[in-house]
Biotite code that builds the C-alpha atoms (Angstrom):
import biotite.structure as struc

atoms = struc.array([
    struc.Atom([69.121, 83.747, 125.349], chain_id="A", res_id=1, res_name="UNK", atom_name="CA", element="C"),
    struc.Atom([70.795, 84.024, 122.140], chain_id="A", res_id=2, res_name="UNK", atom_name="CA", element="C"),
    struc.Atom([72.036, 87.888, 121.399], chain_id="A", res_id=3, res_name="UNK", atom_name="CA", element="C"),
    struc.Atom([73.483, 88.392, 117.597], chain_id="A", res_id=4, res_name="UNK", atom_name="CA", element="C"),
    struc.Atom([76.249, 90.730, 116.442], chain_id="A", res_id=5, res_name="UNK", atom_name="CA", element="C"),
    struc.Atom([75.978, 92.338, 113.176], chain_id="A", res_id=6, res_name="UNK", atom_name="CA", element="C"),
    struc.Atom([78.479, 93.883, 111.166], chain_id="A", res_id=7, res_name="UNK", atom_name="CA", element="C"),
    struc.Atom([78.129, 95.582, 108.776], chain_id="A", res_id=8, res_name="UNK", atom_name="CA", element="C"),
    struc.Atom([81.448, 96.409, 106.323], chain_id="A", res_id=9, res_name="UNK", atom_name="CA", element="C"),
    struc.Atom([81.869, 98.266, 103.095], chain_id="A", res_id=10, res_name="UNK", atom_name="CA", element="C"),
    struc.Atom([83.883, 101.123, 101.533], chain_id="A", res_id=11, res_name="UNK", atom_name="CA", element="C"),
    struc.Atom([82.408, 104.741, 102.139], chain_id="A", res_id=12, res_name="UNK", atom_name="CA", element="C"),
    struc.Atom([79.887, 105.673, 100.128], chain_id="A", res_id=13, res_name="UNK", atom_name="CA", element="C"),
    struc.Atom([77.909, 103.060, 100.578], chain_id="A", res_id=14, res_name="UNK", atom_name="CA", element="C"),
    struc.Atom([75.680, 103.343, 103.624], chain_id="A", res_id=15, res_name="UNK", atom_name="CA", element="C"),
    struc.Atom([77.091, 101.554, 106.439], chain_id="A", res_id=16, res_name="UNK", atom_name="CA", element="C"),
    struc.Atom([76.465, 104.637, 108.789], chain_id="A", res_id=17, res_name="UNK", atom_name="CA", element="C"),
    struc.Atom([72.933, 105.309, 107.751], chain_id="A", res_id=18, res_name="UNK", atom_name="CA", element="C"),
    struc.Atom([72.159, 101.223, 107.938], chain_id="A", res_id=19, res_name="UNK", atom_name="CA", element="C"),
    struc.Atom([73.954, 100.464, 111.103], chain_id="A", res_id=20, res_name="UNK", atom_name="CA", element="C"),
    struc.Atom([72.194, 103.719, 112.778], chain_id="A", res_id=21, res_name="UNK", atom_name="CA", element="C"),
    struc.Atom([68.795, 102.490, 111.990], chain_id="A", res_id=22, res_name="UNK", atom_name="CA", element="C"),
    struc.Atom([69.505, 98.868, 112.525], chain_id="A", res_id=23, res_name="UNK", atom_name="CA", element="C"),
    struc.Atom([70.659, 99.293, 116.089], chain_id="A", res_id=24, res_name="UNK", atom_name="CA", element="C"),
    struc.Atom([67.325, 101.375, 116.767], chain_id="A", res_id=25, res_name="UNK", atom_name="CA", element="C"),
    struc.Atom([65.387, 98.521, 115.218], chain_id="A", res_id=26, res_name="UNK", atom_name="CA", element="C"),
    struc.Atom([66.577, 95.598, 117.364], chain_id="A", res_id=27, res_name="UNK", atom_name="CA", element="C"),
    struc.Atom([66.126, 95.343, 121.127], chain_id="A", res_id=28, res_name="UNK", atom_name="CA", element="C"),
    struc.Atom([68.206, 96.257, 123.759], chain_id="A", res_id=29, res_name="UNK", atom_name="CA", element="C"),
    struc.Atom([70.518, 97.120, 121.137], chain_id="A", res_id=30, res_name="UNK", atom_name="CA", element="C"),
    struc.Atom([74.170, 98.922, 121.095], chain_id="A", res_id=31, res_name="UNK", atom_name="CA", element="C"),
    struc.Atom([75.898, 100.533, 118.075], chain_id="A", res_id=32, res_name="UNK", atom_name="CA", element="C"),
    struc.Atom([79.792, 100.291, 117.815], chain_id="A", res_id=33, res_name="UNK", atom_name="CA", element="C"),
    struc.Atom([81.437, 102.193, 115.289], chain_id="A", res_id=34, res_name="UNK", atom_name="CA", element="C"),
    struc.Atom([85.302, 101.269, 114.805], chain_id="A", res_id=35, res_name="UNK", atom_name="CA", element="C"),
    struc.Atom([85.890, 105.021, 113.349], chain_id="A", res_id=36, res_name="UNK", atom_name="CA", element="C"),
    struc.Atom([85.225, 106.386, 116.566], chain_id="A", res_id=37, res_name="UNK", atom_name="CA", element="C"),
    struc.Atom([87.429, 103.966, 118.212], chain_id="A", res_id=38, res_name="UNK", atom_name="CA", element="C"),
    struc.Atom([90.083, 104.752, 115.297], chain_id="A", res_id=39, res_name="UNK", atom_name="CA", element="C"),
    struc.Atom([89.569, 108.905, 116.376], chain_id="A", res_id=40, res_name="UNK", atom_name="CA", element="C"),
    struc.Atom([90.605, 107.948, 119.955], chain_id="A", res_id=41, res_name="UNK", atom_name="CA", element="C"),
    struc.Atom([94.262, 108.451, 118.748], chain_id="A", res_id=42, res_name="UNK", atom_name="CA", element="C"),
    struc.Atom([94.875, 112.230, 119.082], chain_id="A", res_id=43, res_name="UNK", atom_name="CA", element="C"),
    struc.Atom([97.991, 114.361, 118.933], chain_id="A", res_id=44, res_name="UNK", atom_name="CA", element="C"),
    struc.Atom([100.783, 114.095, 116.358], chain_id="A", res_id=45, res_name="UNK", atom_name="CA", element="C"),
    struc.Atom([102.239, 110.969, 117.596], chain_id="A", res_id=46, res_name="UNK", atom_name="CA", element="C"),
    struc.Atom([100.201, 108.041, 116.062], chain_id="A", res_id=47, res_name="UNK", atom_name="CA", element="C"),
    struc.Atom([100.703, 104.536, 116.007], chain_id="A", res_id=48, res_name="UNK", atom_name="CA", element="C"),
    struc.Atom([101.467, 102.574, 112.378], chain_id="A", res_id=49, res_name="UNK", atom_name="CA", element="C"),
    struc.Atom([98.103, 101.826, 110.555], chain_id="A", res_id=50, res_name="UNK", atom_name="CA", element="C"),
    struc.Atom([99.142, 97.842, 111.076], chain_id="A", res_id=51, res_name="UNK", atom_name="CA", element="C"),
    struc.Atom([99.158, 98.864, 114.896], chain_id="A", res_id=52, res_name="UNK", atom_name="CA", element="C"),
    struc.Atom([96.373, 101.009, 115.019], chain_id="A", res_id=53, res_name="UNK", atom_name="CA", element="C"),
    struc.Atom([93.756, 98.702, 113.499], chain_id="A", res_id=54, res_name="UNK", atom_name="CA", element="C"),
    struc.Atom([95.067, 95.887, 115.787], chain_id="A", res_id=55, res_name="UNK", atom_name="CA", element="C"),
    struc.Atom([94.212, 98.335, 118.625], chain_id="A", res_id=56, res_name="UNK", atom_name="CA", element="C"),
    struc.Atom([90.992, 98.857, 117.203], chain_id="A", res_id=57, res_name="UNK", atom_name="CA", element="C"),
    struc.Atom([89.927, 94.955, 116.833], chain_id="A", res_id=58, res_name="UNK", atom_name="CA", element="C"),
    struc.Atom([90.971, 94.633, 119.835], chain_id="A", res_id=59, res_name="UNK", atom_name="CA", element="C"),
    struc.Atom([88.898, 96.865, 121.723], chain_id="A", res_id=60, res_name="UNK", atom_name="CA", element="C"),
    struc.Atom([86.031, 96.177, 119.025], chain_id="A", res_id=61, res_name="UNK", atom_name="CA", element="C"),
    struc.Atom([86.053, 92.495, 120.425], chain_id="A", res_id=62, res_name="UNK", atom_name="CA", element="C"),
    struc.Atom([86.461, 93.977, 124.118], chain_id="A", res_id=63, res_name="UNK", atom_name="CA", element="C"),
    struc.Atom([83.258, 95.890, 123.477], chain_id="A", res_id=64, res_name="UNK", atom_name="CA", element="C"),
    struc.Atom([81.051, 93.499, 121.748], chain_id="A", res_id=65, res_name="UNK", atom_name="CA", element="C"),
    struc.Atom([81.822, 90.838, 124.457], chain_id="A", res_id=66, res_name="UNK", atom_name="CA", element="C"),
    struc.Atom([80.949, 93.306, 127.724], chain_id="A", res_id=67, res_name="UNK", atom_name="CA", element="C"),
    struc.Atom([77.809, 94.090, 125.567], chain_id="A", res_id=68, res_name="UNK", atom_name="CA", element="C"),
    struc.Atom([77.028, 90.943, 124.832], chain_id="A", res_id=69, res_name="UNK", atom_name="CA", element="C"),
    struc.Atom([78.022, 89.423, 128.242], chain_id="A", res_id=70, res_name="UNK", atom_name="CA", element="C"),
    struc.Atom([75.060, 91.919, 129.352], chain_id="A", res_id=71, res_name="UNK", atom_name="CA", element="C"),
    struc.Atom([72.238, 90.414, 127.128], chain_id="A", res_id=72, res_name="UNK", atom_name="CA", element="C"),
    struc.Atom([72.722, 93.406, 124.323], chain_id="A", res_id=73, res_name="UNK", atom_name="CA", element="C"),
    struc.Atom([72.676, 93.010, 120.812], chain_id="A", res_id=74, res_name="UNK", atom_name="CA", element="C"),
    struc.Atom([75.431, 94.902, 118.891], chain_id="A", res_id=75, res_name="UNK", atom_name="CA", element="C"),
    struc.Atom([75.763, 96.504, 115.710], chain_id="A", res_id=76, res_name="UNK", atom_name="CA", element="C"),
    struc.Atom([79.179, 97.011, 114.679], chain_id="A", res_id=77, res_name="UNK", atom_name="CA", element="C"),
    struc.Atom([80.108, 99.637, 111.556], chain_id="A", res_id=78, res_name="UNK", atom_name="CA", element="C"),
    struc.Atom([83.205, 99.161, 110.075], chain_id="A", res_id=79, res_name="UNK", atom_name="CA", element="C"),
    struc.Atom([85.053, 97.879, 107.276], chain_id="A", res_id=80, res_name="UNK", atom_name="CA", element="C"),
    struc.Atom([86.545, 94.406, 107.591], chain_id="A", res_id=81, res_name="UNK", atom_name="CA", element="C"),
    struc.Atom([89.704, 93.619, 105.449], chain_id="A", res_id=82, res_name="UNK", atom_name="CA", element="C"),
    struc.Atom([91.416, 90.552, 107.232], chain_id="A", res_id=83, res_name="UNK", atom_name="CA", element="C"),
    struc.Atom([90.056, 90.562, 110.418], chain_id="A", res_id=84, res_name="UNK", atom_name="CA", element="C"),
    struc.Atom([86.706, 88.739, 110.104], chain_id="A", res_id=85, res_name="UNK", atom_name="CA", element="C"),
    struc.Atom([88.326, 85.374, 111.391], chain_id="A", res_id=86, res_name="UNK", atom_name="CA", element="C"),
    struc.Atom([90.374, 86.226, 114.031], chain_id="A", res_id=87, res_name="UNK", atom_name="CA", element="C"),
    struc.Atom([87.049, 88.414, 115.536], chain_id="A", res_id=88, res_name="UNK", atom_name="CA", element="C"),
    struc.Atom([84.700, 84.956, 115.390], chain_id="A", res_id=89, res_name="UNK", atom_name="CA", element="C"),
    struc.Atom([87.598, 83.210, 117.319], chain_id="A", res_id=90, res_name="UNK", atom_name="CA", element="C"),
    struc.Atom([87.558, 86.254, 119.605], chain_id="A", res_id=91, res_name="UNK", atom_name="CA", element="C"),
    struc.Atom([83.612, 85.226, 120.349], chain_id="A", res_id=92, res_name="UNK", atom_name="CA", element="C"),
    struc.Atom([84.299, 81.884, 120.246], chain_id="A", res_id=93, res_name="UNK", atom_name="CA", element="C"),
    struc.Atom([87.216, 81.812, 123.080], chain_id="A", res_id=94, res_name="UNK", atom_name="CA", element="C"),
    struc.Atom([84.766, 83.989, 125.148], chain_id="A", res_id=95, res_name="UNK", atom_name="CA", element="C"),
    struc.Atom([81.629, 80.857, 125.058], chain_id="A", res_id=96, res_name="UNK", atom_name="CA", element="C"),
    struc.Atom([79.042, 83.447, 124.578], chain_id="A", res_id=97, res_name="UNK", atom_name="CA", element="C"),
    struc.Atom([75.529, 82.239, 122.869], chain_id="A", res_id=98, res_name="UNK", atom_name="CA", element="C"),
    struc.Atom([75.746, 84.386, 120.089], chain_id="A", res_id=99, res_name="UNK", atom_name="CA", element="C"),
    struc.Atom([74.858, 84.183, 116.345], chain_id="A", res_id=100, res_name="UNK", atom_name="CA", element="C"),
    struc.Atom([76.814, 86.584, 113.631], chain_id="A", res_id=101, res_name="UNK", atom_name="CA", element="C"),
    struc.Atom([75.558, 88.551, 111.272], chain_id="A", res_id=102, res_name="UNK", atom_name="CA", element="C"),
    struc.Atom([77.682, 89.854, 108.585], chain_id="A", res_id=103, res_name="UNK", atom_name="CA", element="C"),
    struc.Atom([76.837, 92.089, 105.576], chain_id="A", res_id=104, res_name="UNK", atom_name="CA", element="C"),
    struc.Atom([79.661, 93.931, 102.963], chain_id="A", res_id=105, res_name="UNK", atom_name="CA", element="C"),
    struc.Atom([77.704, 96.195, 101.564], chain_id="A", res_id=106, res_name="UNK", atom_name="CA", element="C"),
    struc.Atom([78.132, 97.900, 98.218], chain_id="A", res_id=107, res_name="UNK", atom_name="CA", element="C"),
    struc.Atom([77.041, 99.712, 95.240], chain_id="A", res_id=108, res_name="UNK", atom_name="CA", element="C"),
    struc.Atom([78.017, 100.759, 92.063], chain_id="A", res_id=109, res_name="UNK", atom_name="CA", element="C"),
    struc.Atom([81.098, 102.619, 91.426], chain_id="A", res_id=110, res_name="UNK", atom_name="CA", element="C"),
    struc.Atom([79.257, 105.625, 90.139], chain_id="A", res_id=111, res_name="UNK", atom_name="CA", element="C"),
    struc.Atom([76.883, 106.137, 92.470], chain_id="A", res_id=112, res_name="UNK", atom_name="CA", element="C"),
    struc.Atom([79.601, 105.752, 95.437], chain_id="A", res_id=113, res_name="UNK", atom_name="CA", element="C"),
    struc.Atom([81.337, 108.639, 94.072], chain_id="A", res_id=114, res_name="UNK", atom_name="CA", element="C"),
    struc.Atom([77.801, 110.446, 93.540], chain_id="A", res_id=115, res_name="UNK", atom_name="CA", element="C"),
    struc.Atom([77.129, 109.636, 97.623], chain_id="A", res_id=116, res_name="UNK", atom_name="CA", element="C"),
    struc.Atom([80.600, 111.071, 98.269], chain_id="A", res_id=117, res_name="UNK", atom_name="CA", element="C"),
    struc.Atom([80.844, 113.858, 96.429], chain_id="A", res_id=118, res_name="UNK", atom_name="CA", element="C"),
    struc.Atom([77.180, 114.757, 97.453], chain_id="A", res_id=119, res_name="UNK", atom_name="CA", element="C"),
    struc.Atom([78.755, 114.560, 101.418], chain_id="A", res_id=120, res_name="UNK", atom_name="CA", element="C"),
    struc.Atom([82.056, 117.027, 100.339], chain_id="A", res_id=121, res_name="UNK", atom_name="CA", element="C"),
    struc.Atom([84.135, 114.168, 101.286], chain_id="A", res_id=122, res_name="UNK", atom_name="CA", element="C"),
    struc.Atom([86.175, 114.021, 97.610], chain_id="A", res_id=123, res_name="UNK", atom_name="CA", element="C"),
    struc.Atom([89.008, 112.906, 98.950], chain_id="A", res_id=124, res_name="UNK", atom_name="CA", element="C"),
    struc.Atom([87.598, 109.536, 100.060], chain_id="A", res_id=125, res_name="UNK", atom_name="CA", element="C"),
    struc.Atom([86.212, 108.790, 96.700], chain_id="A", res_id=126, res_name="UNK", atom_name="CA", element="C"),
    struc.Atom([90.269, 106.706, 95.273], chain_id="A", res_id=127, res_name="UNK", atom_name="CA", element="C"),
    struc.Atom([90.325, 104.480, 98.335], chain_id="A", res_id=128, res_name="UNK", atom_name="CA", element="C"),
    struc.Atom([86.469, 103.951, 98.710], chain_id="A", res_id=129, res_name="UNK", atom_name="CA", element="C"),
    struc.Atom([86.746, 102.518, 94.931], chain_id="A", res_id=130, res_name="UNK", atom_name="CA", element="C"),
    struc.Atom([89.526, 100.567, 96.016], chain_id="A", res_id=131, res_name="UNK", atom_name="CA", element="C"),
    struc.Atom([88.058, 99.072, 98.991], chain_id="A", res_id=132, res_name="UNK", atom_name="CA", element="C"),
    struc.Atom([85.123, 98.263, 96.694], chain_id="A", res_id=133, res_name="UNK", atom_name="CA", element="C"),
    struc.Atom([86.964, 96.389, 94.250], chain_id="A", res_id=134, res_name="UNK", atom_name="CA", element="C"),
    struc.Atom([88.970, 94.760, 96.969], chain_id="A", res_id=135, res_name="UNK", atom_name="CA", element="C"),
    struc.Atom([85.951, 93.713, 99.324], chain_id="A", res_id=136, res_name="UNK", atom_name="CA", element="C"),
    struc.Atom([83.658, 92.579, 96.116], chain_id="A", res_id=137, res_name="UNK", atom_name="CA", element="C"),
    struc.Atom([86.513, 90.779, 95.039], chain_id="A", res_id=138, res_name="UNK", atom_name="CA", element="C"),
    struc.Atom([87.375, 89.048, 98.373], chain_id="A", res_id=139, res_name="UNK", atom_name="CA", element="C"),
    struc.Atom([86.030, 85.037, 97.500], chain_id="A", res_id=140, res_name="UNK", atom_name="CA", element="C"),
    struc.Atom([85.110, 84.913, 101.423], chain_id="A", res_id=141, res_name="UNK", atom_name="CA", element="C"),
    struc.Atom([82.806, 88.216, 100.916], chain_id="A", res_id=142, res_name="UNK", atom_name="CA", element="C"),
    struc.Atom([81.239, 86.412, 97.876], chain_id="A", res_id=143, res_name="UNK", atom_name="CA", element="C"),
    struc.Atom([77.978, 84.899, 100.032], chain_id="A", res_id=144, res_name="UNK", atom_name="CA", element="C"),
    struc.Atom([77.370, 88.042, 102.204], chain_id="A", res_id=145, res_name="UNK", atom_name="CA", element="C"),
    struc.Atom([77.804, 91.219, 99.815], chain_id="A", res_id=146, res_name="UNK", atom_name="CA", element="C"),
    struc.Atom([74.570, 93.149, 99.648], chain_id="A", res_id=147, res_name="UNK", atom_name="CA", element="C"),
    struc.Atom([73.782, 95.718, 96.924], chain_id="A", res_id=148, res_name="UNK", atom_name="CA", element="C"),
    struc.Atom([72.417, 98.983, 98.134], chain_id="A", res_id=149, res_name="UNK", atom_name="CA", element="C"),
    struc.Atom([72.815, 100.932, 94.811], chain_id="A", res_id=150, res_name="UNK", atom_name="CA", element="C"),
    struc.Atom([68.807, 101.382, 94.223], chain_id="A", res_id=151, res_name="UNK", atom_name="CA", element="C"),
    struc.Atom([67.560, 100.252, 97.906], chain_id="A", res_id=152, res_name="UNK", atom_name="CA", element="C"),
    struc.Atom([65.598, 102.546, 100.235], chain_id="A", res_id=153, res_name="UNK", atom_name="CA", element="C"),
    struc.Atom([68.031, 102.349, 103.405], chain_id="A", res_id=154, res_name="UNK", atom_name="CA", element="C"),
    struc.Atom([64.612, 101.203, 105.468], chain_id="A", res_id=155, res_name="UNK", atom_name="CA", element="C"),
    struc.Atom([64.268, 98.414, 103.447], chain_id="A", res_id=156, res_name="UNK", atom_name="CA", element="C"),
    struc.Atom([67.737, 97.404, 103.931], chain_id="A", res_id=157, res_name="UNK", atom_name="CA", element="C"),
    struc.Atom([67.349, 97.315, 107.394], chain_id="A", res_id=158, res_name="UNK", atom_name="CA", element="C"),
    struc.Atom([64.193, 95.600, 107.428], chain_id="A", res_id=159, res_name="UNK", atom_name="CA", element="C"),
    struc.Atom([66.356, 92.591, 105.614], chain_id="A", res_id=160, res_name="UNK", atom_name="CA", element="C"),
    struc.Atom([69.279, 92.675, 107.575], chain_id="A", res_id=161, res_name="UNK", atom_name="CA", element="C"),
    struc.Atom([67.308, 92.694, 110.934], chain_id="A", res_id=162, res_name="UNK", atom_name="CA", element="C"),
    struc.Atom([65.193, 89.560, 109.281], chain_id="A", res_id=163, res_name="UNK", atom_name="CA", element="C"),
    struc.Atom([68.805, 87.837, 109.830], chain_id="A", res_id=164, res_name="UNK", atom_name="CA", element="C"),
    struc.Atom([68.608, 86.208, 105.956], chain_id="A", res_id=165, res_name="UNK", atom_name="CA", element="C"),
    struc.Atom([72.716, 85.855, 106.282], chain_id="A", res_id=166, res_name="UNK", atom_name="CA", element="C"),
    struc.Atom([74.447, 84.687, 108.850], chain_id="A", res_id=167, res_name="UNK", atom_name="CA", element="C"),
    struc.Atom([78.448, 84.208, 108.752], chain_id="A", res_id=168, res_name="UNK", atom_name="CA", element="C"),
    struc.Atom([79.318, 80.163, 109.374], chain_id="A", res_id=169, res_name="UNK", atom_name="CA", element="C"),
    struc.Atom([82.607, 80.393, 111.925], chain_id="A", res_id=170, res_name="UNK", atom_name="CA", element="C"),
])
């Protein structure tokens, strides 16, 4: 039986939390992964480079997905995806698992990002979540799977994404 991996990327703001929370409820035998708290893992005041971090997270994104998936679940992964959407499909590939992807960059419009961010006291966020939109939207690769959630209700959203109307071609 075929199991699918979705995931979901996008800058803060714009609902990856809120969609991957209620997509994972919605599918069957169905995990959520989310790569921030993988990231929070790292405690203390010694940390790893960012380059070394997020390698360390990808890694044991992959590690999860494929024990997941290995047992017949279906898994929702939240997190944003910069350069590391390739390398994660070979990851599947190596590990001959029947499974389809599903991936979705979600945004919105500038203003109502900051709106969504400002609304959740998280100000700070608001320069790099408006750069990671303009960098994801702008990303030629993204071009065929960026979904619009400025006026969508967030069930509706799901109801789309768990239809499966884009899949990623590895």
């Amino acid at each position: 039986m075929t199991s699918n991996v979705y995931i979901i990327s996008g800058p803060c703001g714009v609902g990856k939390s809120t969609i991957t929370k209620g997509l994972a409820r919605k599918l069957e035998k169905a995990v959520l992964v989310e790569g921030d708290l993988i990231s929070a893992m790292f405690v203390g005041e010694e940390q790893p480079a960012w380059e070394e971090k997020l390698s360390i997270v990808w890694k044991n994104l992959s590690s999860l997905t494929k024990n997941f998936l290995a047992n017949g679940y279906n898994v929702v992964i939240d997190y944003v995806v910069e350069d590391e959407l390739e390398w994660f499909c070979k990851e599947l590939q190596q590990a001959r698992l029947d499974v389809t992807l599903h991936y979705y960059v979600l945004c919105a419009d500038p203003e109502v990002l900051v709106e969504r961010i400002t609304k959740r006291g998280d100000i700070n966020m608001i320069p790099r979540s408006l750069e990671l939109l303009h960098q994801l939207e702008n990303k030629k690769e993204n071009a065929p799977y960026l979904y619009d959630t400025t006026n969508k209700d967030p069930n509706r959203i799901i109801e789309e994404i768990a239809g499966n109307i884009t899949r990623y071609n590895s």
